[in-house]
PDB file of N, CA, C and O in Angstrom:
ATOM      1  N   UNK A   1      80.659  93.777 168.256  1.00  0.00           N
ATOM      2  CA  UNK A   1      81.626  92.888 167.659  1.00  0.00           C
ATOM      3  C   UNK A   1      83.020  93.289 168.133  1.00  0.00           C
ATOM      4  O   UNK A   1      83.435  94.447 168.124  1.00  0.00           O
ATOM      5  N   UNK A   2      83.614  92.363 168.492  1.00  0.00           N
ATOM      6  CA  UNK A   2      85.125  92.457 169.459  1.00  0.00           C
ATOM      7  C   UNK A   2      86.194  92.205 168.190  1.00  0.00           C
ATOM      8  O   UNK A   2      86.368  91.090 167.698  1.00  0.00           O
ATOM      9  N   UNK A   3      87.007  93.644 167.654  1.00  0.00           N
ATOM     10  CA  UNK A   3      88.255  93.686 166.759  1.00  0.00           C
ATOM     11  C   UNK A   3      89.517  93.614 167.610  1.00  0.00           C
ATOM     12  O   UNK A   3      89.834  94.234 168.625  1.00  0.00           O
ATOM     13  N   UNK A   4      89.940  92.984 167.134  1.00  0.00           N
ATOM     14  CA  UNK A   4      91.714  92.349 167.303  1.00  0.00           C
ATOM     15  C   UNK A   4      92.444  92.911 166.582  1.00  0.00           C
ATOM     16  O   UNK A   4      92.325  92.962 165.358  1.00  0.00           O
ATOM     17  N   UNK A   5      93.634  93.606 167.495  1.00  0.00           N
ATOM     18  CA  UNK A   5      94.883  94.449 166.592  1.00  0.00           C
ATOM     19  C   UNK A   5      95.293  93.710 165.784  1.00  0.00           C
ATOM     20  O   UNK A   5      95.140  92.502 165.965  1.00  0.00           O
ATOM     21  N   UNK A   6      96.082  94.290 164.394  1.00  0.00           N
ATOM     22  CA  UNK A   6      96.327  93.232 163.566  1.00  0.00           C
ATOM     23  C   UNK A   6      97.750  92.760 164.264  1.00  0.00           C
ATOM     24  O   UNK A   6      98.059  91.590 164.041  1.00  0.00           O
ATOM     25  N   UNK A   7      98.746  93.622 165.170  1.00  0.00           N
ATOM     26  CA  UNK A   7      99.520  93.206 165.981  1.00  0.00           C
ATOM     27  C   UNK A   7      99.679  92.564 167.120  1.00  0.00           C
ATOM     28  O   UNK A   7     100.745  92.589 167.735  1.00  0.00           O
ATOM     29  N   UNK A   8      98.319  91.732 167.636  1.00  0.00           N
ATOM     30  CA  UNK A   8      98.203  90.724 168.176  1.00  0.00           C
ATOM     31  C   UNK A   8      98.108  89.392 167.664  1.00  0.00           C
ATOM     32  O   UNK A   8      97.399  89.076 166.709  1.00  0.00           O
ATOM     33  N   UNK A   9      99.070  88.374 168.528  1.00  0.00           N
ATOM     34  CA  UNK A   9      99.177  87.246 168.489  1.00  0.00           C
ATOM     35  C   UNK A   9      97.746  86.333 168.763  1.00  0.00           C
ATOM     36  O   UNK A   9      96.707  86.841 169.184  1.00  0.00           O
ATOM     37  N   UNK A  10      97.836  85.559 168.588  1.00  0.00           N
ATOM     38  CA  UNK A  10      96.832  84.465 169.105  1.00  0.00           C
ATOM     39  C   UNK A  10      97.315  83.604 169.915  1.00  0.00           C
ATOM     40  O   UNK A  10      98.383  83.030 169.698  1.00  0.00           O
ATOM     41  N   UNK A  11      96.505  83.383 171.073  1.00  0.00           N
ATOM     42  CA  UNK A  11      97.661  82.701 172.217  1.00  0.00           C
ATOM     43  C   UNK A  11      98.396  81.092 171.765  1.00  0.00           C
ATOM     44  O   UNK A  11      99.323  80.431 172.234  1.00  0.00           O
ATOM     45  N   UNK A  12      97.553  80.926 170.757  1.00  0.00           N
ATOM     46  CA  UNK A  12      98.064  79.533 169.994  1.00  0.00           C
ATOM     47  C   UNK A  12      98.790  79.365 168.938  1.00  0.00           C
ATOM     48  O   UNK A  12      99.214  78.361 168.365  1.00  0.00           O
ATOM     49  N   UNK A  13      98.904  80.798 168.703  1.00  0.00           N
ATOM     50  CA  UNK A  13     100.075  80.984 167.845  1.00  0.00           C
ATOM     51  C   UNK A  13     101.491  80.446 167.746  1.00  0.00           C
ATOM     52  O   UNK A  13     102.133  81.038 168.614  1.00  0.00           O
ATOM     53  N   UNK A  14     102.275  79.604 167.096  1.00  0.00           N
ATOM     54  CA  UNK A  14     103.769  79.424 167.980  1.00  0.00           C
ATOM     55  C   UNK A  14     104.833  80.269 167.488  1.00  0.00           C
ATOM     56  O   UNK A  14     104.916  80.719 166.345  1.00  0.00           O
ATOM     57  N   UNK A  15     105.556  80.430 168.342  1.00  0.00           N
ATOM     58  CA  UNK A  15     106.581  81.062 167.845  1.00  0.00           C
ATOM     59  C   UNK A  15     107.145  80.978 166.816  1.00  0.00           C
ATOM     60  O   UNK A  15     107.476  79.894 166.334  1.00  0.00           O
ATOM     61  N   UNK A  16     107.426  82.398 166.131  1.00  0.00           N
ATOM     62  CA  UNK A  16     108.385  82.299 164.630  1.00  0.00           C
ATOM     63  C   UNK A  16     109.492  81.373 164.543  1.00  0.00           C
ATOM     64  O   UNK A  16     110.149  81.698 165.532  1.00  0.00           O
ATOM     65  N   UNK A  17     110.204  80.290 163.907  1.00  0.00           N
ATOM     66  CA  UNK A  17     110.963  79.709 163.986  1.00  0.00           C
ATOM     67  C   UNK A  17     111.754  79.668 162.470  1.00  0.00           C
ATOM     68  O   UNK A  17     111.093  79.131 161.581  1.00  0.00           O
ATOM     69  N   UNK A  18     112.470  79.941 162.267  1.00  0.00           N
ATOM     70  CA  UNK A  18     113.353  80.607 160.824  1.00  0.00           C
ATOM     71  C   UNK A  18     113.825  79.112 160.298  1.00  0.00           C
ATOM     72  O   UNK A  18     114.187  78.145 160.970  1.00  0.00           O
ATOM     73  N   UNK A  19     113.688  79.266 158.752  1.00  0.00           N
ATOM     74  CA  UNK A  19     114.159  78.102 158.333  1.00  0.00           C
ATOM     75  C   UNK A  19     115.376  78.471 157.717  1.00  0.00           C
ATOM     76  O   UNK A  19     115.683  79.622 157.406  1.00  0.00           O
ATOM     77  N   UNK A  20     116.170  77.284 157.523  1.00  0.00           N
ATOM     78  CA  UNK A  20     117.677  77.267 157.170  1.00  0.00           C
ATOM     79  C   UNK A  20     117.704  76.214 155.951  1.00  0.00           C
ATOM     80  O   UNK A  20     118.208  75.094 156.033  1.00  0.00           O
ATOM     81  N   UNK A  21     117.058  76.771 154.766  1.00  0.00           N
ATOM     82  CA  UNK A  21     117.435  75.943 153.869  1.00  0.00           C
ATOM     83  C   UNK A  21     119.103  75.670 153.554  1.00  0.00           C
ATOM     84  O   UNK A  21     119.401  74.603 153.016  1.00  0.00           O
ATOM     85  N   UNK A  22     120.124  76.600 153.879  1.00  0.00           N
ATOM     86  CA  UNK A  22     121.247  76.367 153.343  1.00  0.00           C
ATOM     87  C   UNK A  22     121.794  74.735 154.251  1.00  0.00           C
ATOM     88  O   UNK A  22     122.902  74.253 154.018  1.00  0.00           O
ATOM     89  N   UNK A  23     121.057  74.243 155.000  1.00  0.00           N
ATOM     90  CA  UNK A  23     121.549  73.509 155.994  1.00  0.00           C
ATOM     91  C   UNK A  23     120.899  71.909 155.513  1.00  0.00           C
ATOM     92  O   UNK A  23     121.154  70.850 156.085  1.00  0.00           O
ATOM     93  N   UNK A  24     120.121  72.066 154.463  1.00  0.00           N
ATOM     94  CA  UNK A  24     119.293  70.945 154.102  1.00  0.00           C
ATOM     95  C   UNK A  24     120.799  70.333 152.640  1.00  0.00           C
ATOM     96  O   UNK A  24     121.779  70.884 152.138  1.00  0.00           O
ATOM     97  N   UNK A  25     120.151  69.008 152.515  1.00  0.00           N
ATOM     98  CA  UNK A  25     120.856  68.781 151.490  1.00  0.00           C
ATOM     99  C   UNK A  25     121.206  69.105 150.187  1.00  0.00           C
ATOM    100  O   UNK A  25     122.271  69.378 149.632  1.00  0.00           O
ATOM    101  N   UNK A  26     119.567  68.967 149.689  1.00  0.00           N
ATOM    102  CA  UNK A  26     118.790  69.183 148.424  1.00  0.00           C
ATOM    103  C   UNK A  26     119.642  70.900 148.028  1.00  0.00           C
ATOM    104  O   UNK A  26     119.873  71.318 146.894  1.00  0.00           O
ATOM    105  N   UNK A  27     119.931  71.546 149.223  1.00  0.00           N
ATOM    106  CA  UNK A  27     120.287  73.396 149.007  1.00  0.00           C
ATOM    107  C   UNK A  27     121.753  72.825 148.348  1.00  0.00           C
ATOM    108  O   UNK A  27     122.184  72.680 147.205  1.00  0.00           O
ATOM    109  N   UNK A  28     122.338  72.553 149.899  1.00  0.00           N
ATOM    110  CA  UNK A  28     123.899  72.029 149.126  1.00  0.00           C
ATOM    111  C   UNK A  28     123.986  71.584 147.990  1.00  0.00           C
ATOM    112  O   UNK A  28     124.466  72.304 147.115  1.00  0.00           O
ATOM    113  N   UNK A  29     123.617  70.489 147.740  1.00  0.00           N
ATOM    114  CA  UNK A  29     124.097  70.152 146.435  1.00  0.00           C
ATOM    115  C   UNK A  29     123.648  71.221 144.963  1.00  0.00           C
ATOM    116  O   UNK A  29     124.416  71.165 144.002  1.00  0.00           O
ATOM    117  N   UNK A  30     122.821  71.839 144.904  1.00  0.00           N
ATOM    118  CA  UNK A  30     122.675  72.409 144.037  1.00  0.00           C
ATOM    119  C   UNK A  30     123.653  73.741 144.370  1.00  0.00           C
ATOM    120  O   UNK A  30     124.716  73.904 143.770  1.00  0.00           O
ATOM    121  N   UNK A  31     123.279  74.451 145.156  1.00  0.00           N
ATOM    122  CA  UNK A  31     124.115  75.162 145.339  1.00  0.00           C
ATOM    123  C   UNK A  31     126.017  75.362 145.064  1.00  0.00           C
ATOM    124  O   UNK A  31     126.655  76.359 144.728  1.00  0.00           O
ATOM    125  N   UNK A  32     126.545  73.725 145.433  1.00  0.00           N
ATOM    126  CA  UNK A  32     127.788  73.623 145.038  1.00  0.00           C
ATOM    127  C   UNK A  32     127.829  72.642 142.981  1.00  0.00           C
ATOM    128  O   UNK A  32     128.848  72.778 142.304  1.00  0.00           O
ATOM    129  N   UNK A  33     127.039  72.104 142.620  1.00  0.00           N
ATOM    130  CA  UNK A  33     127.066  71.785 141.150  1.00  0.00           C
ATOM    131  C   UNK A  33     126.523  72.400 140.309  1.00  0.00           C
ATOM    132  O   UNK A  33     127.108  72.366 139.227  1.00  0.00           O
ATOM    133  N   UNK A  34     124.982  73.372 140.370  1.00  0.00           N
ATOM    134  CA  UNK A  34     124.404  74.126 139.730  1.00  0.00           C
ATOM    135  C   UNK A  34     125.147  74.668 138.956  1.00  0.00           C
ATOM    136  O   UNK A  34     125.118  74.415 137.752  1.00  0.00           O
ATOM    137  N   UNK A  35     126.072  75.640 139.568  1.00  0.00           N
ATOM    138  CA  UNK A  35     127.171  76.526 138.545  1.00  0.00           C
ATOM    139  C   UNK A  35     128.043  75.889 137.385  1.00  0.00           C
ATOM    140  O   UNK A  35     128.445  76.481 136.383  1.00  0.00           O
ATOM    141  N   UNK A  36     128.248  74.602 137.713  1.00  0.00           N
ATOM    142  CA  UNK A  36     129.323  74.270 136.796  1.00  0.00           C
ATOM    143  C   UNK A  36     128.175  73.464 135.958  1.00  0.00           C
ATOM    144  O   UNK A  36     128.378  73.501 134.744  1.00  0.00           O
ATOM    145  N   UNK A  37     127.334  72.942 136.250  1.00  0.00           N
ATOM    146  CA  UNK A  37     126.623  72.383 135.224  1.00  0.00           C
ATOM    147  C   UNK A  37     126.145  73.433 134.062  1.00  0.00           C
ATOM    148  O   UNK A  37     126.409  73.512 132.862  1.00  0.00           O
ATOM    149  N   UNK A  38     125.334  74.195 134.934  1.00  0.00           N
ATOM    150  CA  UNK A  38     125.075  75.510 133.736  1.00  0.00           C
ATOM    151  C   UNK A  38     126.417  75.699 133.061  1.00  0.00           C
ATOM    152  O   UNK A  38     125.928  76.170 132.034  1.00  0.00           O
ATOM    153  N   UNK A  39     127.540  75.708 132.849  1.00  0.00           N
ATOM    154  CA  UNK A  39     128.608  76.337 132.385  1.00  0.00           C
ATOM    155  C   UNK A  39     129.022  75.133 131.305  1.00  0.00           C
ATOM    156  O   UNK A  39     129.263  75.250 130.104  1.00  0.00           O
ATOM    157  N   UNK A  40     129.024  73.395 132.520  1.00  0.00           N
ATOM    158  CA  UNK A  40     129.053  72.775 131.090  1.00  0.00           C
ATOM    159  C   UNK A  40     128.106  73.274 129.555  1.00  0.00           C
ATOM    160  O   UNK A  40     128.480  73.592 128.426  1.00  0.00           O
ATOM    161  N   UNK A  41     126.562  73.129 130.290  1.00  0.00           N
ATOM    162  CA  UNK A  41     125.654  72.943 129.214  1.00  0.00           C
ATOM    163  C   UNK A  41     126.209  74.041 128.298  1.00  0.00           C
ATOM    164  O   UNK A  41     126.543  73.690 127.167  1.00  0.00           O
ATOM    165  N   UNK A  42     126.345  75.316 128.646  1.00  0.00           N
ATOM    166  CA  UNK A  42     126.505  76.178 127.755  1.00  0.00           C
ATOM    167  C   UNK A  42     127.834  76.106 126.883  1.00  0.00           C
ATOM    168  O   UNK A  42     127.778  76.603 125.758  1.00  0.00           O
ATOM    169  N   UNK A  43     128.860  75.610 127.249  1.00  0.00           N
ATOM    170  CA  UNK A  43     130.165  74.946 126.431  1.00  0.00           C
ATOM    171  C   UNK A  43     129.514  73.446 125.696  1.00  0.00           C
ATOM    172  O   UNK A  43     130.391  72.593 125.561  1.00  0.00           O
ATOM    173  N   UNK A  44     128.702  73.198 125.416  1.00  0.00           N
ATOM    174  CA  UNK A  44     128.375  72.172 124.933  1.00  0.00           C
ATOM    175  C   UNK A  44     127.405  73.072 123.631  1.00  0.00           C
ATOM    176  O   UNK A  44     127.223  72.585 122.515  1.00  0.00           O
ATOM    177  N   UNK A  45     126.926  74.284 124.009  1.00  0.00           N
ATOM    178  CA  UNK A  45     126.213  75.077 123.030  1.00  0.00           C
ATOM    179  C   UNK A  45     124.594  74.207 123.547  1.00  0.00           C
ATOM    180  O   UNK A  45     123.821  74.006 122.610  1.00  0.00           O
ATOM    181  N   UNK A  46     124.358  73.962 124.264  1.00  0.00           N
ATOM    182  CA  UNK A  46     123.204  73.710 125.299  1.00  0.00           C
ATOM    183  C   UNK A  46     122.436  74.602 126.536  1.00  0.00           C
ATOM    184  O   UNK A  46     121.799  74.089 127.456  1.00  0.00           O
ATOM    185  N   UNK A  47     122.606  75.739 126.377  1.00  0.00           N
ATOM    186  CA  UNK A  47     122.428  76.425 127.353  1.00  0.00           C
ATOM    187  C   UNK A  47     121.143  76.168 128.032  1.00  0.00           C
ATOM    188  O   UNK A  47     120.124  75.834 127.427  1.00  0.00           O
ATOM    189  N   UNK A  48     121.220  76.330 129.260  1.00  0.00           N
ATOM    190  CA  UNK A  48     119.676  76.222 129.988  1.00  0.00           C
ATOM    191  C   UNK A  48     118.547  77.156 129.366  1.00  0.00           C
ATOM    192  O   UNK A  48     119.062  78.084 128.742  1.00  0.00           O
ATOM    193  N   UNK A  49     117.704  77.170 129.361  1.00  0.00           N
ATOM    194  CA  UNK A  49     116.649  78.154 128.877  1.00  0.00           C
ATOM    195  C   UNK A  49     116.785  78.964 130.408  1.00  0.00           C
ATOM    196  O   UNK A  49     117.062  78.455 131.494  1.00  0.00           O
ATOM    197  N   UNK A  50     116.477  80.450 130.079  1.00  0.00           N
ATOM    198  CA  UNK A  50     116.567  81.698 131.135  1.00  0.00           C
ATOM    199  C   UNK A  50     115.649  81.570 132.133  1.00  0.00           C
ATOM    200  O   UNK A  50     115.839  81.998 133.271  1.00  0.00           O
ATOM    201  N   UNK A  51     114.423  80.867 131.687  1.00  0.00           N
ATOM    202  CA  UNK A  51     113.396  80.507 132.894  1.00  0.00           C
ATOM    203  C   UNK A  51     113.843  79.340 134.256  1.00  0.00           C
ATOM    204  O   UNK A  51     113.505  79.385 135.439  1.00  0.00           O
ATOM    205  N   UNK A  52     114.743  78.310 133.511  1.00  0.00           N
ATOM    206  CA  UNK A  52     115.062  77.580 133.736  1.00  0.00           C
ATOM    207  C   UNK A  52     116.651  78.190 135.100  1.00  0.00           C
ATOM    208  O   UNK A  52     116.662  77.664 136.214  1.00  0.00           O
ATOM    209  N   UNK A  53     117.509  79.011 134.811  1.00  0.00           N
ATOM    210  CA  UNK A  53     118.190  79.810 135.661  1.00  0.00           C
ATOM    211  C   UNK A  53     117.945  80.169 136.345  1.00  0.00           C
ATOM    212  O   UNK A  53     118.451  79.924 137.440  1.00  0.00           O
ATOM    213  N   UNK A  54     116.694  81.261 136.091  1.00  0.00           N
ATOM    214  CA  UNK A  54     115.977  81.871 137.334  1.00  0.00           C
ATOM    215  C   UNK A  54     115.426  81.285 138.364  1.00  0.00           C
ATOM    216  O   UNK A  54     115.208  81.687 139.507  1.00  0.00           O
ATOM    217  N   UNK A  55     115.187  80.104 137.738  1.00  0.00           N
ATOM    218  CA  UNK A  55     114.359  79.138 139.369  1.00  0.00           C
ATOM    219  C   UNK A  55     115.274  79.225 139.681  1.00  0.00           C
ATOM    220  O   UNK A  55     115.455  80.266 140.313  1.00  0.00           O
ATOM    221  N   UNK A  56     116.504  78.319 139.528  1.00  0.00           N
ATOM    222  CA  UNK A  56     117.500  78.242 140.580  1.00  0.00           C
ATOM    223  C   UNK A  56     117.825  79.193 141.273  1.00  0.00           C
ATOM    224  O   UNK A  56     117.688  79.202 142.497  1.00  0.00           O
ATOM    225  N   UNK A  57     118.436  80.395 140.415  1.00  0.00           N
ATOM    226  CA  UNK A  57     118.812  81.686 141.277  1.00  0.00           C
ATOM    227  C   UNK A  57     117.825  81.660 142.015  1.00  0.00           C
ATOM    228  O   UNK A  57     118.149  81.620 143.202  1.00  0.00           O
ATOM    229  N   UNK A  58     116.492  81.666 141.787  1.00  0.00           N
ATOM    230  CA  UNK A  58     115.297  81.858 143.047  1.00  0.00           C
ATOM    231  C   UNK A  58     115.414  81.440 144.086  1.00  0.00           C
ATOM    232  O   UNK A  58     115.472  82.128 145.106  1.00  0.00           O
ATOM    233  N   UNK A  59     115.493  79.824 144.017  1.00  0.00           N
ATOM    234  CA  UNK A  59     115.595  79.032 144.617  1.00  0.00           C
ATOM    235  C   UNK A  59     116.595  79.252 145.772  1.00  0.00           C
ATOM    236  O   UNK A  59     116.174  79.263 146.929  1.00  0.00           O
ATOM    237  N   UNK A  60     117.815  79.415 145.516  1.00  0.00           N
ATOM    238  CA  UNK A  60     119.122  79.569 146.301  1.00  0.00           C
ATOM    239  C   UNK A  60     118.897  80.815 147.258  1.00  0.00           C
ATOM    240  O   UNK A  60     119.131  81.013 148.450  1.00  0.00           O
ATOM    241  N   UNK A  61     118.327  81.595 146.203  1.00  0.00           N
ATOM    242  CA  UNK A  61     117.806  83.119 147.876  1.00  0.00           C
ATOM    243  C   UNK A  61     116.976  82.741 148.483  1.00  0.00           C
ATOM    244  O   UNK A  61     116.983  83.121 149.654  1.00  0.00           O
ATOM    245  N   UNK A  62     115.684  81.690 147.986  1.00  0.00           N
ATOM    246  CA  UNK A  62     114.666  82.022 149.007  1.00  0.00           C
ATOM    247  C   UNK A  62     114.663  80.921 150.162  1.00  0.00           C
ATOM    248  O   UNK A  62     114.602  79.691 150.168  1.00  0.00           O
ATOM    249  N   UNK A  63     114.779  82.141 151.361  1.00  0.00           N
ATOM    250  CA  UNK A  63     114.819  81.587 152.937  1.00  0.00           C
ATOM    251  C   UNK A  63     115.934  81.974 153.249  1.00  0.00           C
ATOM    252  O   UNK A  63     116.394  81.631 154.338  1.00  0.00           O
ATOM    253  N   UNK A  64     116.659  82.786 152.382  1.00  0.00           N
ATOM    254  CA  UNK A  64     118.528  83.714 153.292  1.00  0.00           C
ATOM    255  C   UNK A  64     117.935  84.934 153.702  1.00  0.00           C
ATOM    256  O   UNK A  64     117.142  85.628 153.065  1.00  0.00           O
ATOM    257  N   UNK A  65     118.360  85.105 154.730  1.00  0.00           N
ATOM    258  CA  UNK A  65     118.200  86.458 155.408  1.00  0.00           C
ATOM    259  C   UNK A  65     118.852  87.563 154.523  1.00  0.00           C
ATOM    260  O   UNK A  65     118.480  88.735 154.578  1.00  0.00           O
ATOM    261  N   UNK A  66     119.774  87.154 153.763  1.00  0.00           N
ATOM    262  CA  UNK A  66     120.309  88.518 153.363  1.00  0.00           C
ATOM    263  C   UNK A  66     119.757  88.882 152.098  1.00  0.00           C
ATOM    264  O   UNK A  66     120.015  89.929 151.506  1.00  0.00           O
ATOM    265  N   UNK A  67     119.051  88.056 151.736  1.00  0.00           N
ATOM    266  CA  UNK A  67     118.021  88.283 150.481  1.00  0.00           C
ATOM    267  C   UNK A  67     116.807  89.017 150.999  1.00  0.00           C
ATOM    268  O   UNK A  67     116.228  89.479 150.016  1.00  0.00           O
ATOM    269  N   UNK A  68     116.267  89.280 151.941  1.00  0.00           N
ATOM    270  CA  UNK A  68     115.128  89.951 153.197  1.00  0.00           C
ATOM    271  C   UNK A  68     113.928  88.547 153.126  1.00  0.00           C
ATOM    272  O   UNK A  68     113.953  87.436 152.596  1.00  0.00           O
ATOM    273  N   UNK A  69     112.993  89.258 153.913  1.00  0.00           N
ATOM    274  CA  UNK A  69     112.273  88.343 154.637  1.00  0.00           C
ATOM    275  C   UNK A  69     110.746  89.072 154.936  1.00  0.00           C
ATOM    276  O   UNK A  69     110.713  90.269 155.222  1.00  0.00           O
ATOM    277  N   UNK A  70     109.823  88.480 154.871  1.00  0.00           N
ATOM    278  CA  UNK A  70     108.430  89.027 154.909  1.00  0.00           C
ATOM    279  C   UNK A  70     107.937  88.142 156.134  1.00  0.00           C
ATOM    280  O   UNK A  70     108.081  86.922 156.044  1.00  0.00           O
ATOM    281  N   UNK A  71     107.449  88.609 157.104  1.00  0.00           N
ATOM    282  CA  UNK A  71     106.412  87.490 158.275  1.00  0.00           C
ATOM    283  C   UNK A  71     105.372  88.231 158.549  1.00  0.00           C
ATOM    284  O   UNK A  71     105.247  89.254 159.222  1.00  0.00           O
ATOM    285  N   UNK A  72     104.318  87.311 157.682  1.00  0.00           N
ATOM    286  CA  UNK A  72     102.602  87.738 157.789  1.00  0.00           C
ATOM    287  C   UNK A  72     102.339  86.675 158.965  1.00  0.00           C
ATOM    288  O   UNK A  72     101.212  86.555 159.447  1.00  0.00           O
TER     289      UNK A  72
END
């Protein structure tokens, strides 16, 4: 039986190609209203629920390089 490094490619593999969510729309806009909305709700005594924050914060790191990066 013929084993393959786990550091070999497959010749059909394609190249890594990095995504740029900050460059999509859907990023922008949340990214520039998110903050002030959360800030209304909570001056309204509405605050977002904490689960509800965290996506976003999630959201906004995941796919920035400076947040790091995993490639299986």
């Amino acid at each position: 039986m013929s084993q393959v490094a786990i550091t070999d490619r497959s010749p059909r593999s394609p190249p890594y190609q990095r995504h740029r969510p900050e460059q999509t729309l859907l990023y922008q806009i949340i990214e520039r209203h998110y903050p002030k909305f959360r800030d209304v709700m909570a001056a309204q005594d509405k605050p977002l629920p904490l689960h509800v924050q965290q996506e976003f914060a999630d959201y906004l790191k995941c796919g920035r390089l400076e947040h790091g990066f995993l490639r299986v």
